[in-house]
N, C-alpha and C positions, 0 to 999 in steps of 0.2 A: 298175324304179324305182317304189317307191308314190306314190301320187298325192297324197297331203299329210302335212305336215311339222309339226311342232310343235316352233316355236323360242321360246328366251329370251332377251333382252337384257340381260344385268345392268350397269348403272348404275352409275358408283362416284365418291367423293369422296377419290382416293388422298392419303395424304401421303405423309410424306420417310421411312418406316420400311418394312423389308418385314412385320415380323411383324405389326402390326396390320392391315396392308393385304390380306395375307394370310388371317386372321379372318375380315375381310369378305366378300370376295369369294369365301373359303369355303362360308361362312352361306349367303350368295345363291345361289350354285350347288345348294347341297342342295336349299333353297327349292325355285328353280326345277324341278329334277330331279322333284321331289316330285307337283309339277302336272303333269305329262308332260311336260317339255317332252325330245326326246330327242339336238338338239343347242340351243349351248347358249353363247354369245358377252361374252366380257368388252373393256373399251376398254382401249386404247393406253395404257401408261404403270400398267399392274395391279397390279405388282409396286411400284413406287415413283414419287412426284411431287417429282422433284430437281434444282432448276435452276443450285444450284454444283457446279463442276468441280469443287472439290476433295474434298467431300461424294460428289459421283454417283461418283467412282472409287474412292473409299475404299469404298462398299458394294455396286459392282457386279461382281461375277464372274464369272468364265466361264461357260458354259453348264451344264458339268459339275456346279459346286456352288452354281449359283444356287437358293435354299432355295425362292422360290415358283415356279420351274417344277415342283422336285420334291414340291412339295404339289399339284399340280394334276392333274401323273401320275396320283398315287397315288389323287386323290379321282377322275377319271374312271372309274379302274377298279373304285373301292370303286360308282361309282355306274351302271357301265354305262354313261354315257352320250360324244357327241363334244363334243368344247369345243375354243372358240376363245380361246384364249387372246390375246387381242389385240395387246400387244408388253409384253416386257420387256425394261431396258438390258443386254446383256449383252456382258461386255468380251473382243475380238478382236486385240486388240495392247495395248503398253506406256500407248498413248495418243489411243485409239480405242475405240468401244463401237458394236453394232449395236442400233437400234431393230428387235429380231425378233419376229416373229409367230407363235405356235405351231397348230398346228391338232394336237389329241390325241384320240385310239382309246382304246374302254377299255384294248388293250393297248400304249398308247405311241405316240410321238409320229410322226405320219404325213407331216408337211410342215412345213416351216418356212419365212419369207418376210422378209429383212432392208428396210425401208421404201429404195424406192430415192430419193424427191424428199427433200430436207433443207430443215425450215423456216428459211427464212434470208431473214425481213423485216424492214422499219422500217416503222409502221403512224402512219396518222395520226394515232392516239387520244397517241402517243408510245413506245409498246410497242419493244418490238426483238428480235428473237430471233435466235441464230444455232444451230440447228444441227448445221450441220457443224462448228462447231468441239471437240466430243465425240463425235460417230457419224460412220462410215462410210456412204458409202450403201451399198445394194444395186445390184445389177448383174442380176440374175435377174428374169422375171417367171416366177410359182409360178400352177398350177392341180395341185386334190388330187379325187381320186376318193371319196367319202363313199357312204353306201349311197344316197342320193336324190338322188344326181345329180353335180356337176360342182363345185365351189369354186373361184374365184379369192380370192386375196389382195392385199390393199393395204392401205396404212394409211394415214391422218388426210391429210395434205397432198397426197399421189398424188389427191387425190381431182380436182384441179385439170389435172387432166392424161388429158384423154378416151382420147388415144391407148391407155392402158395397160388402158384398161378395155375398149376394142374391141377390142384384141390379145387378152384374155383373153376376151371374149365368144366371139370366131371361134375361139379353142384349143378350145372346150366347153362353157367356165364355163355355168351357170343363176343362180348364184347367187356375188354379189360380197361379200366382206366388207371393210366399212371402220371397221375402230376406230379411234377417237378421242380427242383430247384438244384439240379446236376452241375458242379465245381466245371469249371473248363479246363479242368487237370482231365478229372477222371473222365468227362463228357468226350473229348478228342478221342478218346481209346477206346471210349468203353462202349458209347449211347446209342450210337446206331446199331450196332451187332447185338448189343442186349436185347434191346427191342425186338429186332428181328426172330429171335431166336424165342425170345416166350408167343411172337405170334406164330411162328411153326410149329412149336411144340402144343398147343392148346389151341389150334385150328381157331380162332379167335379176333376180331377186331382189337385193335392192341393200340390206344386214345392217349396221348402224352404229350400235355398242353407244359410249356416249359418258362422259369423265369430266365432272363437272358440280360447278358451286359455285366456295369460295374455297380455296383447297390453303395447305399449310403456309410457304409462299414467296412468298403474295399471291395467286399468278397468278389467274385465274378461266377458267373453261373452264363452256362456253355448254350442255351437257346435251342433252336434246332426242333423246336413241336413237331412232332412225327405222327402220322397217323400209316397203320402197316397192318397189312391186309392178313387174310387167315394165311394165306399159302408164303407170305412175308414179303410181299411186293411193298414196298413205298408208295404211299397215296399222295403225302403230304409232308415237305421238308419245309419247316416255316424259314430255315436260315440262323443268322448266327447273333446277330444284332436288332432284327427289327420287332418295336412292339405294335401290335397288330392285331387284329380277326381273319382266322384261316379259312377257310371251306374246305369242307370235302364231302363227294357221296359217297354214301357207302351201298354196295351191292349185299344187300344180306344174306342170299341164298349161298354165297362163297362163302359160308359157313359150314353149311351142310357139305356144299362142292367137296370144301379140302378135307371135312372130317371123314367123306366114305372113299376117296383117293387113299387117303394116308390115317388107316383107324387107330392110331396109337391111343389114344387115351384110354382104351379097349383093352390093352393090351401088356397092362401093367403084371408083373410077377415079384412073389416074394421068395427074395434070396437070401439065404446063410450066408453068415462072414465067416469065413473063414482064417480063425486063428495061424 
């Protein structure tokens, strides 16, 4: 395994179309590729930001013929490089869609990761979100072998749920990726200390490429790509509004570093509840 990593975070302000969105996140990728970056991560929702049912099924299709996974194939391999493709809606039944994850080789696609937690709150700003009532969750947790090490995957609301990220720390993972598409309610309060806290706890690179801004539907989503280190330093604050290509190295052996400093994952015990 080399000893350091040169990643990208690309940043985006999706709307409700795939072909512009698509454009985009094109553009960035080459960007980034260009700088060296050699892998190379987009957020949650890449492919389109679509909050009607009747709209999201009308333009989500299978896997098969979804048009921006198969432009992302193709530019991997035009570009040599791995990309994360962070989730696009792709439809699994009559009435059902997966928030999936791609992680892609220049020659094709390597793992995929359906988001298993489903946003499904009522928030106090008034907001409300459901869901599951268009996606499936997942059932799987996904670790992918990359040439620098170990990948877990997760996405955007998993982020809330440490179990999934120690399960995937103890499978191998080094490095956790969480794309996003984080509300600027809950993002203000929540995104950085979340973060922070699943790379301490899982001695872990912790990769969370974010959408940001005001989307075509109102929504807003809180921006801020972060990349945080095993010991939970901050490498990489993309900010709050710009769409963009991020960089960062990453030192790989501060993986090893923080896991024999602080051997928690070693260190689990099973406890009785006590009635």
């Amino acid at each position: 395994m080399k000893n350091t990593l040169e990643i990208s975070l690309v940043q985006l302000s999706s709307g409700n179309e795939f072909e512009e969105n698509i454009e985009t996140a094109s553009d960035l990728i080459r960007t980034a590729a260009k700088s060296g970056a050699r892998f190379i991560l987009t957020p949650e929702n890449t492919g389109m930001m679509e909050s009607r049912s009747g709209p999201l099924f009308e333009k989500a299709p299978p896997e098969d013929d979804n048009p921006a996974l198969k432009a992302f194939i193709a530019l991997a391999a035009d570009l040599g490089i791995w990309l994360l493709v962070g989730s696009l809606a792709v439809r699994v039944a009559k009435t059902k869609l997966a928030n999936r994850s791609f992680l892609i080789a220049p020659d094709g696609i390597r793992a995929r990761y359906d988001k298993i937690h489903m946003f499904d709150v009522d928030l106090a700003s008034g907001e409300s979100y459901r869901e599951s009532k268009n996606f499936r969750a997942g059932g799987e947790v996904v670790t992918a072998k990359i040439p620098w090490g170990v990948l877990g995957m997760t996405v955007c609301y998993d982020l809330r749920f440490p179990y999934l990220y120690r399960r995937l720390a103890q499978a191998g993972a080094g490095m956790i990726s969480v794309p996003s598409a984080f509300t600027q309610t809950t993002g203000v309060a929540h995104w950085r200390v979340l973060l922070r806290a699943r790379a301490i706890e899982t001695g872990c690179f912790i990769l969370a490429p974010a959408q940001s801004g005001t989307h075509s539907d109102g929504r807003k989503t809180y921006g801020h790509s972060l990349v945080v280190d095993p010991w939970g330093k901050v490498l990489l604050d993309a900010g709050p509004l710009e769409v963009g290509a991020f960089n960062a190295t990453l030192e790989l052996g501060n993986i090893d570093r923080a896991r024999a400093a602080i051997p928690a994952l070693k260190h689990d015990r099973n406890l009785d509840t006590k009635e």
